[in-house]
C-alpha positions in Angstrom: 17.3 -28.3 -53.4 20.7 -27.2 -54.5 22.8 -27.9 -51.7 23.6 -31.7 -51.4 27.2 -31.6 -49.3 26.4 -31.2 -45.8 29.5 -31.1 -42.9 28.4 -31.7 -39.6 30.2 -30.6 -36.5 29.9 -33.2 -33.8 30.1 -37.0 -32.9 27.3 -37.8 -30.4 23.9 -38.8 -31.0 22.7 -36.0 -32.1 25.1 -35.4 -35.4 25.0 -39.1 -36.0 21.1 -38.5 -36.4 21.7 -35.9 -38.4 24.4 -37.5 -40.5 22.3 -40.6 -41.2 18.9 -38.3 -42.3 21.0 -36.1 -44.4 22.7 -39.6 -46.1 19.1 -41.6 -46.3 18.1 -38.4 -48.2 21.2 -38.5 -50.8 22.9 -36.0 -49.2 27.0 -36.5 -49.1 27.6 -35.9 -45.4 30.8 -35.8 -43.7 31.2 -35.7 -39.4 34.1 -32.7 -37.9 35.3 -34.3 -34.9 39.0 -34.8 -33.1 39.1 -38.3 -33.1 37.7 -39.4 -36.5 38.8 -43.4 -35.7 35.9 -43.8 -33.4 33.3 -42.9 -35.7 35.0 -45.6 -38.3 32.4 -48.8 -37.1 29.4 -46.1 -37.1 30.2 -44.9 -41.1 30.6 -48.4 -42.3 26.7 -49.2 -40.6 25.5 -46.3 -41.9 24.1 -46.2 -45.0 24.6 -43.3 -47.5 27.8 -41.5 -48.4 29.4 -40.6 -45.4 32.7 -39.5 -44.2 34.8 -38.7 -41.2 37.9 -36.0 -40.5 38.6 -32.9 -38.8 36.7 -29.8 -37.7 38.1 -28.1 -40.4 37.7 -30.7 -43.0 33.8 -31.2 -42.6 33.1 -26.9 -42.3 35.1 -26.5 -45.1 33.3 -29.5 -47.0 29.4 -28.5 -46.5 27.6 -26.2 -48.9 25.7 -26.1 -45.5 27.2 -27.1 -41.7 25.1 -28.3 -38.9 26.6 -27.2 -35.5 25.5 -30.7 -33.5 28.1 -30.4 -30.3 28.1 -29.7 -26.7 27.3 -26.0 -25.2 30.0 -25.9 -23.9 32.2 -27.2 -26.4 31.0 -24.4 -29.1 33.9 -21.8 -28.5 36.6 -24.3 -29.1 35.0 -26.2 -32.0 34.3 -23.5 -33.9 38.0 -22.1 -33.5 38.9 -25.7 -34.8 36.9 -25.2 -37.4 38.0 -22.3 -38.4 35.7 -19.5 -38.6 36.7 -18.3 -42.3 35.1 -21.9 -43.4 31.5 -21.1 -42.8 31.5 -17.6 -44.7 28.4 -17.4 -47.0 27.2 -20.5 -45.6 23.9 -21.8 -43.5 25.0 -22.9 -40.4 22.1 -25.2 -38.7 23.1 -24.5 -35.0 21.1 -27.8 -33.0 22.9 -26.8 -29.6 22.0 -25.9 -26.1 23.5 -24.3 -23.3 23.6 -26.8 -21.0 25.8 -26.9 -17.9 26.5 -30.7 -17.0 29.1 -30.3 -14.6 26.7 -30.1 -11.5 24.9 -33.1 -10.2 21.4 -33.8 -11.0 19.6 -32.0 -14.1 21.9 -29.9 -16.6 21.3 -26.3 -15.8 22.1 -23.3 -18.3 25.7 -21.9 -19.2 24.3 -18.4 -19.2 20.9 -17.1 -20.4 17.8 -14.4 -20.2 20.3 -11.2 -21.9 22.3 -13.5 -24.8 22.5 -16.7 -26.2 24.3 -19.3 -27.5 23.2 -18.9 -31.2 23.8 -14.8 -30.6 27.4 -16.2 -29.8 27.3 -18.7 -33.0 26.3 -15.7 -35.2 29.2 -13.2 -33.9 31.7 -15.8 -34.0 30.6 -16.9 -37.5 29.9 -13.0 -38.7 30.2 -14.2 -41.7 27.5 -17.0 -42.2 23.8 -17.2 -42.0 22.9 -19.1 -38.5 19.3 -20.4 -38.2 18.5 -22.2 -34.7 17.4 -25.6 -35.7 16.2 -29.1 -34.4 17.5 -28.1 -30.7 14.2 -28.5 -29.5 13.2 -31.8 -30.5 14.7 -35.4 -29.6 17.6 -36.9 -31.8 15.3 -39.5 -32.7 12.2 -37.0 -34.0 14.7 -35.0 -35.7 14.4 -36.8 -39.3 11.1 -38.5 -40.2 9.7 -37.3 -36.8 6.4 -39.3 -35.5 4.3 -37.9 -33.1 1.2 -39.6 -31.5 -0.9 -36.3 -32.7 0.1 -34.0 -35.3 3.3 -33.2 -36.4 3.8 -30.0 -35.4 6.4 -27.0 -37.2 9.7 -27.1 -36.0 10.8 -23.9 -34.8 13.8 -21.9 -36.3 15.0 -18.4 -35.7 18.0 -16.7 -37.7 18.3 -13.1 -39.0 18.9 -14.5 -42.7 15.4 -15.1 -44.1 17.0 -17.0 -47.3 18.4 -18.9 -45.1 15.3 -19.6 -42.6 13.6 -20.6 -46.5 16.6 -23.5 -47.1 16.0 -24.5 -43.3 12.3 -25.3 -44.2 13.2 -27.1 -47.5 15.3 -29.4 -45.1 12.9 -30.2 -42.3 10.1 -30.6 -45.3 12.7 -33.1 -46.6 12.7 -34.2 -43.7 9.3 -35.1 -43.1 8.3 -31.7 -40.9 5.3 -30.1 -42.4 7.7 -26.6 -42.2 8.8 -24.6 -40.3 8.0 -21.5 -37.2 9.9 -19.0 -37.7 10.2 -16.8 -34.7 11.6 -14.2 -35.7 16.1 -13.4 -35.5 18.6 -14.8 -34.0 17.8 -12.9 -30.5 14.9 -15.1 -30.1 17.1 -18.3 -29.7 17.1 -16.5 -26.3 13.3 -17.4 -25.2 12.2 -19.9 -27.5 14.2 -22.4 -29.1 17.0 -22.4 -26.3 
């Protein structure tokens, strides 16, 4: 695989997942957040080559960028980000649109006529967005176990070089491939 610089958006559980598979497997990873000093204790336990700064700092860093925030947070961080940093570049997008301000279970942020990813892809016109690893737990997302088989993860993205680099990750990865779904509109019934 060529790419081996990977900068992933996010600070929860989910983009420390990701940041710690992409570092076991000798990638050089470095986390996008606004507070980069609370992710200090969690780079020096992690092993691998990993780094911490801004938004900006880890788009612009990755030959590839893994979108690992909140729904709802999407709009903002990629505006931090800036969306001129992901041109020509894969963009794994690992969120949902989850609603968490009710009580009780999350509920979506919109749904059945668009999607978050459809949202990713216009914002970011100028990268390739595949829908990745939202449909799997943070902790089956690198070397996943299952009690029967493994089965493909799926993806969707209107790029199919890019859906190709997505499976040589989750093969890396320990997925047997990938199901590809078809483009980015499919995010809307499968995979979100």
């Amino acid at each position: 695989m060529a790419h081996r610089r990977i900068g992933i958006l996010g600070s929860g559980d989910v983009a420390k997942a990701l940041g710690a598979g992409f570092a076991k497997y000798d990638w050089e990873v470095q986390l996008g957040t606004r507070t980069p000093e609370n992710l200090q204790a969690w780079v020096t336990e992690t092993e691998g080559t990993i780094s911490v700064d801004s938004f900006s700092d880890a788009a612009s860093f990755g030959d590839i960028v893994a979108l690992s925030v909140l729904g709802a947070a999407v709009g903002d961080v990629l505006e931090l980000a800036g969306p001129e940093n992901f041109d020509g570049k894969l963009v794994l997008d690992t969120t949902n649109p989850l609603d968490f301000t009710q009580e009780g279970p999350p509920g979506l942020l919109f749904g059945g006529t668009d999607s978050l990813s459809e949202r990713v892809q216009a914002t970011l016109s100028g990268a390739r967005v595949v829908k990745c690893f939202n449909t799997v737990s943070n902790a089956q997302m690198v070397d996943p176990t299952f009690e029967d088989e493994t089965p493909p993860m799926l993806i969707c993205g209107n790029d199919e070089d890019a859906k190709k680099e997505t499976e040589e990750i989750l093969v890396e990865f320990g997925w047997p491939g990938a199901l590809d779904v078809g483009p980015i509109e499919s995010s809307r019934f499968g995979s979100e």
